[in-house]
C-alpha positions as CSV (number, residue, x, y, z in Angstrom):
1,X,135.5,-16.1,46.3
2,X,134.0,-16.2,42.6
3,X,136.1,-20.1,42.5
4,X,134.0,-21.4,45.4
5,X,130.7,-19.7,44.2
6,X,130.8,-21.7,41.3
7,X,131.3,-25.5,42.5
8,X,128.7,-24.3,45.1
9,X,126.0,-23.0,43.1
10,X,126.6,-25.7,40.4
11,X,126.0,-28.6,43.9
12,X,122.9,-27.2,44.6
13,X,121.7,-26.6,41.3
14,X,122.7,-30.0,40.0
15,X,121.7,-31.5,43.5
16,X,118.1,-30.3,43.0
17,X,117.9,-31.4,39.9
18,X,118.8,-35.0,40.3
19,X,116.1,-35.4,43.4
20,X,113.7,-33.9,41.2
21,X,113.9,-35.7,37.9
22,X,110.4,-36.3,36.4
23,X,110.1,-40.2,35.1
24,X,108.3,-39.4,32.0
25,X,111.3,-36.9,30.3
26,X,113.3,-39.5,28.1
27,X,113.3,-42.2,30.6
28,X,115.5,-40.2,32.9
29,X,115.7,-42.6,36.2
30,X,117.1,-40.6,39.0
31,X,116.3,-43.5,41.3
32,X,114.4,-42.1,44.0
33,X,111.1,-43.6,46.1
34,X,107.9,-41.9,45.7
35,X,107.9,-38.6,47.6
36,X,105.9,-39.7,50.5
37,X,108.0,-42.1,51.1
38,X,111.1,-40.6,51.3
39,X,113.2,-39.0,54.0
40,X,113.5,-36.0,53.0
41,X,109.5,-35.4,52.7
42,X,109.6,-36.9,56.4
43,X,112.1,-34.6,57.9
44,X,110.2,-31.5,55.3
45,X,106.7,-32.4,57.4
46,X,108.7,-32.0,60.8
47,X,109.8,-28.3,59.7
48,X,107.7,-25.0,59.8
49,X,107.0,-24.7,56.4
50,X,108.8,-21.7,54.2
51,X,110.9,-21.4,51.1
52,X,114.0,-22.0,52.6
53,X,112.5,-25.4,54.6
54,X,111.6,-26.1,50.5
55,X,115.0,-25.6,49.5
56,X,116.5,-27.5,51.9
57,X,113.9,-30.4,50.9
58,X,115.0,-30.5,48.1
59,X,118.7,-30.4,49.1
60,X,117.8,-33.5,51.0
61,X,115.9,-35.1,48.1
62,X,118.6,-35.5,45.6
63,X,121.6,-36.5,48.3
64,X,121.0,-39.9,48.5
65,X,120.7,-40.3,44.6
66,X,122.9,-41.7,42.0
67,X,123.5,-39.2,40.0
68,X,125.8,-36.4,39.0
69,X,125.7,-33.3,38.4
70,X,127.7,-31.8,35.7
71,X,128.5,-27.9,36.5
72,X,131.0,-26.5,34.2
73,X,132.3,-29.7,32.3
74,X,133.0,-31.4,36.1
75,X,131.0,-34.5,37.0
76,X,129.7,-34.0,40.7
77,X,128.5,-37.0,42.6
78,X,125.2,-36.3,44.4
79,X,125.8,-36.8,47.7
80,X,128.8,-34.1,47.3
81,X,126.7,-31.9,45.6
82,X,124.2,-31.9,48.5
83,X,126.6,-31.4,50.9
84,X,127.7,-28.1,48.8
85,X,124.7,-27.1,48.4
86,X,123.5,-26.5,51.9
87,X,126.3,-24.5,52.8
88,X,126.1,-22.4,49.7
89,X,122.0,-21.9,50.5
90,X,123.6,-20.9,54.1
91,X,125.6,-18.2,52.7
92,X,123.7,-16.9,49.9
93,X,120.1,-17.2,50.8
94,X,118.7,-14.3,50.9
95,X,114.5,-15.1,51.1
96,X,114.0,-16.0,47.4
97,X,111.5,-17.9,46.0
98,X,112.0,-21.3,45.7
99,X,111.8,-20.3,41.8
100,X,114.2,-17.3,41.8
101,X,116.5,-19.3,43.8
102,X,116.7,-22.0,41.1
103,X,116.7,-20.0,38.2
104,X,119.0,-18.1,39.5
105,X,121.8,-20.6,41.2
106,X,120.6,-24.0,40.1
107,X,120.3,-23.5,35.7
108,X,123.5,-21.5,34.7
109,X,127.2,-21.8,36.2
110,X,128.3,-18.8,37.7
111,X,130.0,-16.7,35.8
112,X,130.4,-19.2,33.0
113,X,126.7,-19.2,32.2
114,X,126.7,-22.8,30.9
115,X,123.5,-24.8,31.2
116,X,123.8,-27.3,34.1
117,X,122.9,-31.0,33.4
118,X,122.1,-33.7,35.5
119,X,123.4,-37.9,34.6
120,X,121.3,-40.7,35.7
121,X,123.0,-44.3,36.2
122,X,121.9,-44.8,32.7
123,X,124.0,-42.0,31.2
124,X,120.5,-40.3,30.7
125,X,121.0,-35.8,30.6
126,X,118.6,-33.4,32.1
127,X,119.1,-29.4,32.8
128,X,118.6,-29.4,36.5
129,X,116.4,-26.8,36.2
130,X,113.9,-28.8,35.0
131,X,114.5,-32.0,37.3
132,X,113.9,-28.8,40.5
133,X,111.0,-27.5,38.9
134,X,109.0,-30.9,38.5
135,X,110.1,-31.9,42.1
136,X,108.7,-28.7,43.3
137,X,105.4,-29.5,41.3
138,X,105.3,-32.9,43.3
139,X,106.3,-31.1,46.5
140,X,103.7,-29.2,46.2
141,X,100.8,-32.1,45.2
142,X,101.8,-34.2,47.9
143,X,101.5,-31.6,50.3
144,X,98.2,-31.0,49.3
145,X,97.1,-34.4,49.6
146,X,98.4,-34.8,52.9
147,X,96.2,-34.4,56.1
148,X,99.0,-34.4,58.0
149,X,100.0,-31.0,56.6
150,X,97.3,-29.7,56.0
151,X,96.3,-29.6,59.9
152,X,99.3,-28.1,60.4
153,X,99.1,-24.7,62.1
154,X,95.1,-25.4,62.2
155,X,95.4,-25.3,58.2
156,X,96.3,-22.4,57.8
157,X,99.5,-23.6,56.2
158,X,99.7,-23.4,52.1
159,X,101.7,-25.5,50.2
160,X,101.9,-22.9,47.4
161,X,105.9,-23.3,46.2
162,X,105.4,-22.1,42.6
């Protein structure tokens, strides 16, 4: 079991953090449109809203990218990665914080405890943490700006992810 942990939590981690690259943090490119304009955002405003529809968010995010994760000295294509990673969240979730679930699955291999990076197309690195992290500090702007969500449940729906 510890064998399949490890390629599963390093997809989701690595998943996460190539959807959630910020543009600024040396040029890394993870080739992605605006949030609002992605899928993933579209199919996140047709959910209830809770950590896990967050997670899975950002599952979706990073699937279609061109990246790679790199979990454990093994290169991971994205769209792998994603796949991984939703099954893992379906066996291990267990109502964390969209924060505790990344720090806990999606920076360190399990049981290796080796940083996990993301590659952009341009052979850029980034701990996946980090890429997650900003992504959820989008996630949760865009949500904020968004009338849509906001009249959700009558508004009584926060986008508070952090």
């Amino acid at each position: 079991m510890k064998r399949l942990v490890l390629p599963i939590s390093l997809l989701i981690c690595a998943q996460a953090a190539l959807f959630f690259a910020a543009p600024a943090a040396h040029a890394f490119d993870p080739g992605l449109p605006p949030i609002e304009q992605s899928k993933a955002y579209g199919q996140f405003q047709q959910r209830p809203f809770s950590d896990l529809s967050v997670l899975i968010y950002l599952i979706d995010r990073f699937k279609e990218a061109e990246l790679d994760i790199v979990y454990d000295g093994h290169y991971f294509p994205a769209p792998m990665a994603a796949r991984l990673a939703k099954w893992f969240l379906g066996v291990q979730y267990r109502k964390e914080r969209p924060v505790e679930w990344i720090m806990k699955w999606c920076n360190v291999t399990v049981p290796n405890g080796v940083l996990i990076w993301v590659k952009d197309g341009k052979n850029k690195y980034r701990l996946s943490r980090e890429i997650l992290l900003d992504e959820l500090k989008e996630l949760e702007k865009a949500c904020m700006e968004d009338p849509a969500f906001q009249q959700k449940a009558g508004g009584a729906v926060s986008c508070k992810v952090l």
